[in-house]
N, CA, C and O atoms as CSV, one atom per row, in Angstrom:
chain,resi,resn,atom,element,x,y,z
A,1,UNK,N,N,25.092,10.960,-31.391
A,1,UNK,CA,C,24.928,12.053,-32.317
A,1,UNK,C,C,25.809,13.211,-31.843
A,1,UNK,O,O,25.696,13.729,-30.732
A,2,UNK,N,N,26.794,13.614,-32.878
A,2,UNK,CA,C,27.600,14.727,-32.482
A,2,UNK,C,C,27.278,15.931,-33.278
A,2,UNK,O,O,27.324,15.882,-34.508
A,3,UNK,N,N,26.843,17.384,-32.422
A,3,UNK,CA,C,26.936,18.397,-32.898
A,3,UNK,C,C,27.528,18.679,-33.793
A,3,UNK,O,O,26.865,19.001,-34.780
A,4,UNK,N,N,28.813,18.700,-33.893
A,4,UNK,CA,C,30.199,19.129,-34.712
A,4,UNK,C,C,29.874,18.304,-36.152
A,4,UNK,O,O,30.406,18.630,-37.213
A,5,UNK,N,N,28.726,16.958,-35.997
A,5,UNK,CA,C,28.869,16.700,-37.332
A,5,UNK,C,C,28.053,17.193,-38.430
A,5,UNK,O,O,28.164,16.943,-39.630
A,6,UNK,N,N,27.018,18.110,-37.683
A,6,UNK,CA,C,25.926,19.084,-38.217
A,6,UNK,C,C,26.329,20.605,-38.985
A,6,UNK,O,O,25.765,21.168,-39.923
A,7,UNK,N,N,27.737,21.082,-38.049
A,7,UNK,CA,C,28.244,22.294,-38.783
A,7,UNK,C,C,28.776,22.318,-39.940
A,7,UNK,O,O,27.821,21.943,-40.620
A,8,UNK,N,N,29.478,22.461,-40.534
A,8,UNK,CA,C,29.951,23.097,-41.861
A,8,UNK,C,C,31.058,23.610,-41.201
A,8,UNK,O,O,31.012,24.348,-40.217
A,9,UNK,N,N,32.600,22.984,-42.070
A,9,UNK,CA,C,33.607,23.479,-41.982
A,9,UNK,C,C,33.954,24.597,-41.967
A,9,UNK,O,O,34.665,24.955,-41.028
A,10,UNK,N,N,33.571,25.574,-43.022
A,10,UNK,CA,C,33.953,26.882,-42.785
A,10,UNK,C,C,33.521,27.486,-41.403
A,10,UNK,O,O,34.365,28.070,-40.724
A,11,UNK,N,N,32.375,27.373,-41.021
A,11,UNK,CA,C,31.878,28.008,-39.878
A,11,UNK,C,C,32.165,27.106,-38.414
A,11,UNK,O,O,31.662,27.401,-37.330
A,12,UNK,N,N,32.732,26.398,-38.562
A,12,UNK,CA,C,33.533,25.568,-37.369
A,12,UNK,C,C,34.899,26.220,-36.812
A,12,UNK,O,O,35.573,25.735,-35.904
A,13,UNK,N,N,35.204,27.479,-37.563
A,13,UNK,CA,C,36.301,28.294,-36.984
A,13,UNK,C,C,35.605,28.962,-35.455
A,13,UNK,O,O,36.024,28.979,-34.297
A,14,UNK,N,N,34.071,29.592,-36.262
A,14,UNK,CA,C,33.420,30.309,-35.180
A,14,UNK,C,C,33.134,29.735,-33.397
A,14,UNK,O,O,32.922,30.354,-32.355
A,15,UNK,N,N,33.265,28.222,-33.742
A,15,UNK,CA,C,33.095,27.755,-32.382
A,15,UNK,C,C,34.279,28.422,-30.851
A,15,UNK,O,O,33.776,28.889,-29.829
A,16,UNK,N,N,35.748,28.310,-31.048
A,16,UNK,CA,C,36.326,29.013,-30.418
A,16,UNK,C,C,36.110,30.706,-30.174
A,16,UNK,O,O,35.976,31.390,-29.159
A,17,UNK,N,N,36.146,30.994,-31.549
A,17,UNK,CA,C,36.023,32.511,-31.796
A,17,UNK,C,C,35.310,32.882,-30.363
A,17,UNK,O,O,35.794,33.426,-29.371
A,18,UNK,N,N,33.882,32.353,-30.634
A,18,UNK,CA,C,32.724,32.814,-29.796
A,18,UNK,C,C,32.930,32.284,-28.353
A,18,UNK,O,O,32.117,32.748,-27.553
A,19,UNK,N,N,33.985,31.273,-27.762
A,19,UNK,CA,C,34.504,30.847,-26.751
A,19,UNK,C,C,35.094,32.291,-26.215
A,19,UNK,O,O,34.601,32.927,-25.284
A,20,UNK,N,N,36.402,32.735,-27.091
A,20,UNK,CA,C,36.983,33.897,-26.719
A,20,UNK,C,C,36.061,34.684,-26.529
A,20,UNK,O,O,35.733,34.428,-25.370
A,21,UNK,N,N,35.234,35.700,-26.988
A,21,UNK,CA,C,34.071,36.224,-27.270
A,21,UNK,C,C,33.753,36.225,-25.765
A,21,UNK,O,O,34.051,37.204,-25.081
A,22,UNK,N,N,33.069,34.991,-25.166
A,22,UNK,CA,C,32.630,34.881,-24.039
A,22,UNK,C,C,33.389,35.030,-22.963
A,22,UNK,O,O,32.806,35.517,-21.994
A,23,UNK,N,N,34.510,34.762,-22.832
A,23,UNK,CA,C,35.832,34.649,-21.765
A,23,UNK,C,C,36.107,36.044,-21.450
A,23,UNK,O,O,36.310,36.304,-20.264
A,24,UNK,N,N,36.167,37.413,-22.689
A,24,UNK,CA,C,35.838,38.521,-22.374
A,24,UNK,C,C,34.892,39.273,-22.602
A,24,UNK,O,O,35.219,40.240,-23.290
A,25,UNK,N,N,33.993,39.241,-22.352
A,25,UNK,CA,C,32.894,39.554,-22.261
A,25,UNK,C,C,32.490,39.345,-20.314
A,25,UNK,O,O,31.855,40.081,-19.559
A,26,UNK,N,N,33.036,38.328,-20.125
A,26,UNK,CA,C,32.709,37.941,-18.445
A,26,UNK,C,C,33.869,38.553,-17.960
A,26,UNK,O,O,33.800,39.173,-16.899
A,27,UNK,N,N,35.062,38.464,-18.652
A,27,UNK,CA,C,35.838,39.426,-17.960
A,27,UNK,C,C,35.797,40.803,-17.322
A,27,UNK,O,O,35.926,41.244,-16.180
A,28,UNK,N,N,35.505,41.427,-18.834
A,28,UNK,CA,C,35.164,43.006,-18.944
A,28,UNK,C,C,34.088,43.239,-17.658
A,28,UNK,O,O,34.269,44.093,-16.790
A,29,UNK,N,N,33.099,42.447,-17.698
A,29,UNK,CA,C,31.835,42.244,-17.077
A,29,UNK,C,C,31.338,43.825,-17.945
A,29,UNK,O,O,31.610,44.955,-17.539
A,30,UNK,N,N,30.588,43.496,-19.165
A,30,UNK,CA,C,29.938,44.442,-19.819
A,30,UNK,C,C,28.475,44.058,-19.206
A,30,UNK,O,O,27.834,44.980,-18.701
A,31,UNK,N,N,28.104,43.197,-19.217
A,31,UNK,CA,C,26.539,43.466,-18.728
A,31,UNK,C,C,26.551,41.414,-17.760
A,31,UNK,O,O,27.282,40.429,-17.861
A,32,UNK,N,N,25.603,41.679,-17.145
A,32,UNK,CA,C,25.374,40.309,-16.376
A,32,UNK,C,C,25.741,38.994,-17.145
A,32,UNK,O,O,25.703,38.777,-18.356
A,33,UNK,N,N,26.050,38.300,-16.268
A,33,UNK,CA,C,26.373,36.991,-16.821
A,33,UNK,C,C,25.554,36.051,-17.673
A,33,UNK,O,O,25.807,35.124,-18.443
A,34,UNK,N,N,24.394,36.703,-17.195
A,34,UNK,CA,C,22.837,35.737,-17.717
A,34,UNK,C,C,22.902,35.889,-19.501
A,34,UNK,O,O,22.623,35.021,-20.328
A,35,UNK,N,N,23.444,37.530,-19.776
A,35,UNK,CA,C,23.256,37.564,-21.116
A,35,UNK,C,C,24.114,37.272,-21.852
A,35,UNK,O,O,23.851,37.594,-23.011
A,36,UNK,N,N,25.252,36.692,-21.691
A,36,UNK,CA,C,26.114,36.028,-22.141
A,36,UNK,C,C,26.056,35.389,-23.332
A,36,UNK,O,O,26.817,35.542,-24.287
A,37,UNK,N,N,24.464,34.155,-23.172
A,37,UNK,CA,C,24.432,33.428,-24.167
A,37,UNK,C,C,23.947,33.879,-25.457
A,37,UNK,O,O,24.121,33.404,-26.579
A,38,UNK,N,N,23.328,34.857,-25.079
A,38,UNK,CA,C,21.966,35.443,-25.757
A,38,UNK,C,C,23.067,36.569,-26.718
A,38,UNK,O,O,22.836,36.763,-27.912
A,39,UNK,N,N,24.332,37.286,-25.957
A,39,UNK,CA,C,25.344,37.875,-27.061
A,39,UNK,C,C,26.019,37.147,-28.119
A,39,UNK,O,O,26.260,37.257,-29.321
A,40,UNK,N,N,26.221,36.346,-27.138
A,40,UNK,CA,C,27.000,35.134,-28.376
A,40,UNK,C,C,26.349,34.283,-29.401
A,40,UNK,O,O,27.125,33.554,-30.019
A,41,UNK,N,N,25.245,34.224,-29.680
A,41,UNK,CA,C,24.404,34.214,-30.232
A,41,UNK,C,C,24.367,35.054,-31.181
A,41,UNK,O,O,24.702,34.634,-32.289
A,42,UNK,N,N,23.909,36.639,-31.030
A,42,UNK,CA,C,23.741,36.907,-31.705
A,42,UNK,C,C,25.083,37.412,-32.501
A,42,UNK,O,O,25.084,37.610,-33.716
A,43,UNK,N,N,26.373,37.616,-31.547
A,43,UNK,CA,C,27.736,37.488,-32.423
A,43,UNK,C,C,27.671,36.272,-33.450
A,43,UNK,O,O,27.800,36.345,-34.672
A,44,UNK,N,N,27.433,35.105,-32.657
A,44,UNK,CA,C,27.397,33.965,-34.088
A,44,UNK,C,C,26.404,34.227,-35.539
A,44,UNK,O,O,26.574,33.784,-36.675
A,45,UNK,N,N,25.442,35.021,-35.054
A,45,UNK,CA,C,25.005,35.475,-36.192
A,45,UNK,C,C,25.144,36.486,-37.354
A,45,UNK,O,O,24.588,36.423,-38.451
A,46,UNK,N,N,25.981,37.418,-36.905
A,46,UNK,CA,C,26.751,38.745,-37.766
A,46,UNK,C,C,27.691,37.751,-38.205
A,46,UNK,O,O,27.593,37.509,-39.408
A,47,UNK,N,N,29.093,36.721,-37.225
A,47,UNK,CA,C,29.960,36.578,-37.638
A,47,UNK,C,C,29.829,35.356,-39.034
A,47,UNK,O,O,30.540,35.180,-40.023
A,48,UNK,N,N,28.570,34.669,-38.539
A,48,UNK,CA,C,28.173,33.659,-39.290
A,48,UNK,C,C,27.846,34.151,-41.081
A,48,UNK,O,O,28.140,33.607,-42.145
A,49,UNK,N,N,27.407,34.911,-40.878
A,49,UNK,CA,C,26.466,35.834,-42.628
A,49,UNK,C,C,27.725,36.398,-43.305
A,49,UNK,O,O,27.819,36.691,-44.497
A,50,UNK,N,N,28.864,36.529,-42.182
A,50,UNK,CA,C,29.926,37.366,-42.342
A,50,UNK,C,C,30.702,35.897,-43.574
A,50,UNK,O,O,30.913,35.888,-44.787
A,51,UNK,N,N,30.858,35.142,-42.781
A,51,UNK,CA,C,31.719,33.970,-43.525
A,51,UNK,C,C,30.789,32.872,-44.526
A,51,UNK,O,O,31.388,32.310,-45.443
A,52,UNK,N,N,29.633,32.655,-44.359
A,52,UNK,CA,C,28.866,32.257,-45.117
A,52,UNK,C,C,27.890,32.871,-45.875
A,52,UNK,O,O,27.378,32.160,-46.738
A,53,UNK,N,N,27.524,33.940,-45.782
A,53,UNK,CA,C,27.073,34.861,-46.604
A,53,UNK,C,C,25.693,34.798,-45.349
A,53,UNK,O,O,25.667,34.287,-44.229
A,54,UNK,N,N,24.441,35.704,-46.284
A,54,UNK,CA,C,23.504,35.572,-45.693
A,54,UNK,C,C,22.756,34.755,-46.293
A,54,UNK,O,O,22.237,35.140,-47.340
A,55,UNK,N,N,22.508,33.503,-45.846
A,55,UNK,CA,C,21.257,32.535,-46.250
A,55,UNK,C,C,20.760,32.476,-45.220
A,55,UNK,O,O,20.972,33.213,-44.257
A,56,UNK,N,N,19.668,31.140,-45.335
A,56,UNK,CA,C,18.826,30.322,-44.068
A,56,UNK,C,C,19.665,29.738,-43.649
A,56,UNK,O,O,19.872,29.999,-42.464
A,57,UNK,N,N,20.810,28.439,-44.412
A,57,UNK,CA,C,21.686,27.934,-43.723
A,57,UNK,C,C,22.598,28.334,-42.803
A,57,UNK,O,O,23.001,27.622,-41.883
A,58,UNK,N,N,22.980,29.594,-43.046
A,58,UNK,CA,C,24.191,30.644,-42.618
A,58,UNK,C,C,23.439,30.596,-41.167
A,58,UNK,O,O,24.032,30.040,-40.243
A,59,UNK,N,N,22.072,31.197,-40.933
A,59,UNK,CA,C,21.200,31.360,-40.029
A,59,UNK,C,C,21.030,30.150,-39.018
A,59,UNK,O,O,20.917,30.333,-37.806
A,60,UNK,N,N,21.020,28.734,-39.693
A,60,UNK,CA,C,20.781,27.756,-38.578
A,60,UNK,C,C,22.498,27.493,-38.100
A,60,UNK,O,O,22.796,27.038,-36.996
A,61,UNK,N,N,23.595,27.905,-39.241
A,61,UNK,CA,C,24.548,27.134,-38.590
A,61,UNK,C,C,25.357,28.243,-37.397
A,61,UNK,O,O,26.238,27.846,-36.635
A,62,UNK,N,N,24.755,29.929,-37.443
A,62,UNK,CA,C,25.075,30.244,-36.131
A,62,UNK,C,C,24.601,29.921,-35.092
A,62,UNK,O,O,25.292,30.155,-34.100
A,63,UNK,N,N,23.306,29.287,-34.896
A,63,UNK,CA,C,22.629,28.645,-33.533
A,63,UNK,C,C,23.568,27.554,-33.657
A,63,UNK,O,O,24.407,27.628,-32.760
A,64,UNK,N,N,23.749,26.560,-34.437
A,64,UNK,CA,C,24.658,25.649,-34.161
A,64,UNK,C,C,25.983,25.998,-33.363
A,64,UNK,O,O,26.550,25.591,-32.349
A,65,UNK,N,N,26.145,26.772,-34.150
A,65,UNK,CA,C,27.806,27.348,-33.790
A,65,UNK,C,C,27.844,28.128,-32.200
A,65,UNK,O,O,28.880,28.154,-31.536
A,66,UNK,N,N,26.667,28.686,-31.774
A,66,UNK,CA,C,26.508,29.268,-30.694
A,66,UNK,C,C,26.179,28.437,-29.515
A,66,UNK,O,O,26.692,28.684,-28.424
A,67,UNK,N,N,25.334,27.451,-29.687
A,67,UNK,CA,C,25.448,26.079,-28.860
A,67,UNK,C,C,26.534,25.307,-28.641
A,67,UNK,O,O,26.929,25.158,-27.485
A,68,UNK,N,N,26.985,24.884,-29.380
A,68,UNK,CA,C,28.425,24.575,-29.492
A,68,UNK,C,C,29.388,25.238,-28.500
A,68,UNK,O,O,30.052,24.577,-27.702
A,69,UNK,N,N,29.430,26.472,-28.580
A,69,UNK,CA,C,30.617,27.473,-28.252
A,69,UNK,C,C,30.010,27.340,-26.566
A,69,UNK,O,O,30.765,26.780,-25.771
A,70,UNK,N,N,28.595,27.881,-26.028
A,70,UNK,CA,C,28.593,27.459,-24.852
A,70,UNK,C,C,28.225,26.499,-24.330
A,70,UNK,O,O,28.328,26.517,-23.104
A,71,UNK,N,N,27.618,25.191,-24.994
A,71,UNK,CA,C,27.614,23.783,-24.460
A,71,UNK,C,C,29.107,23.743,-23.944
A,71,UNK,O,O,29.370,23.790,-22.743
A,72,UNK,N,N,30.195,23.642,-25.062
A,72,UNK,CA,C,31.422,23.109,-25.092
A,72,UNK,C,C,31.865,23.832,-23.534
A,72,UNK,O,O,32.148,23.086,-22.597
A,73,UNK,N,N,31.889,25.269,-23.382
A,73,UNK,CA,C,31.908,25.922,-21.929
A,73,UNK,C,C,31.440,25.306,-20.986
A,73,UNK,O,O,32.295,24.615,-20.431
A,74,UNK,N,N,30.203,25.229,-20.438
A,74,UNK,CA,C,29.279,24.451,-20.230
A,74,UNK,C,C,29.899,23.333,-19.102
A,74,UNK,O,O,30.179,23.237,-17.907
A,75,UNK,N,N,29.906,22.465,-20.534
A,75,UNK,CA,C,30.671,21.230,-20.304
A,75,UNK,C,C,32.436,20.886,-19.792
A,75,UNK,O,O,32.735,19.823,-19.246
A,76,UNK,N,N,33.387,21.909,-20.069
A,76,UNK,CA,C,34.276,22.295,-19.088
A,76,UNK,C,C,34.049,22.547,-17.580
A,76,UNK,O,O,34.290,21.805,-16.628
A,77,UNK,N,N,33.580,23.650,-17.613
A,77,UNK,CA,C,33.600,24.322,-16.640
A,77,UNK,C,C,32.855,22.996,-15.257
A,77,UNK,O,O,33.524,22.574,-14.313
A,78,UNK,N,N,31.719,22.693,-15.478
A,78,UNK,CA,C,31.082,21.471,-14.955
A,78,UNK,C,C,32.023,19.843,-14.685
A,78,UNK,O,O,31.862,19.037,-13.768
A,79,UNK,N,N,32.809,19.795,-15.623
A,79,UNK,CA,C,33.482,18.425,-15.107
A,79,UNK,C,C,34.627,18.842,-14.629
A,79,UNK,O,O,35.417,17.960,-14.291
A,80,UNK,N,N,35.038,20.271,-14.466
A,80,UNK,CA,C,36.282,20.397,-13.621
A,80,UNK,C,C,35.679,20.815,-12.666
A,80,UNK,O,O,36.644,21.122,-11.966
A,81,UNK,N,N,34.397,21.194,-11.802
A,81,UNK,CA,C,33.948,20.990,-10.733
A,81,UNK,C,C,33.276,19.939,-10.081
A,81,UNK,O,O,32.524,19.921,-9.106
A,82,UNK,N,N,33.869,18.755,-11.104
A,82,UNK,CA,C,32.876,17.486,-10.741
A,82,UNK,C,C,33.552,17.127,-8.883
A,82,UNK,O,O,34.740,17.136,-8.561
A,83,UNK,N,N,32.288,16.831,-7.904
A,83,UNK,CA,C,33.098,16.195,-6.986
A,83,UNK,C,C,32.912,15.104,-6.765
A,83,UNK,O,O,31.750,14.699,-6.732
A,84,UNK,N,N,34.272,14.010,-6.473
A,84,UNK,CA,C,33.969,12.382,-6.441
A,84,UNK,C,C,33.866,12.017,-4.908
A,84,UNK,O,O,33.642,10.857,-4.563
């Protein structure tokens, strides 16, 4: 089962977006690292209503889109520290 097949094209732009999003955000170091997810989040949710209007759907597909954006992190960052 793949995430990506749950989103909606239009809002599948937001997955990077909110990558960048995060990359400075840890840069800047505006507030601890912990809240990271919890911004991007709720960025996926302004940016989400923004491009899909405001529905319920709009609403589940920024949690989608926000999982996505830091699973996909996540999951980088972790197999380039894999040690064999």
């Amino acid at each position: 089962m793949d995430i990506l097949n749950f989103i909606m094209e239009d809002a599948l732009i937001l997955v990077p977006v909110l990558m960048i999003l995060g990359k400075i955000i840890k840069t800047a170091k505006l507030f601890p690292s912990r809240y990271i997810p919890l911004s991007l989040l709720l960025m996926s949710m302004v940016l989400t209503s923004i491009v899909l209007g405001v529905t319920f759907d709009a609403f589940i597909q920024s949690i989608l889109v926000a999982g996505a954006a830091v699973f996909g992190h996540q999951l980088f960052k972790q197999m380039r520290s894999v040690d064999v």
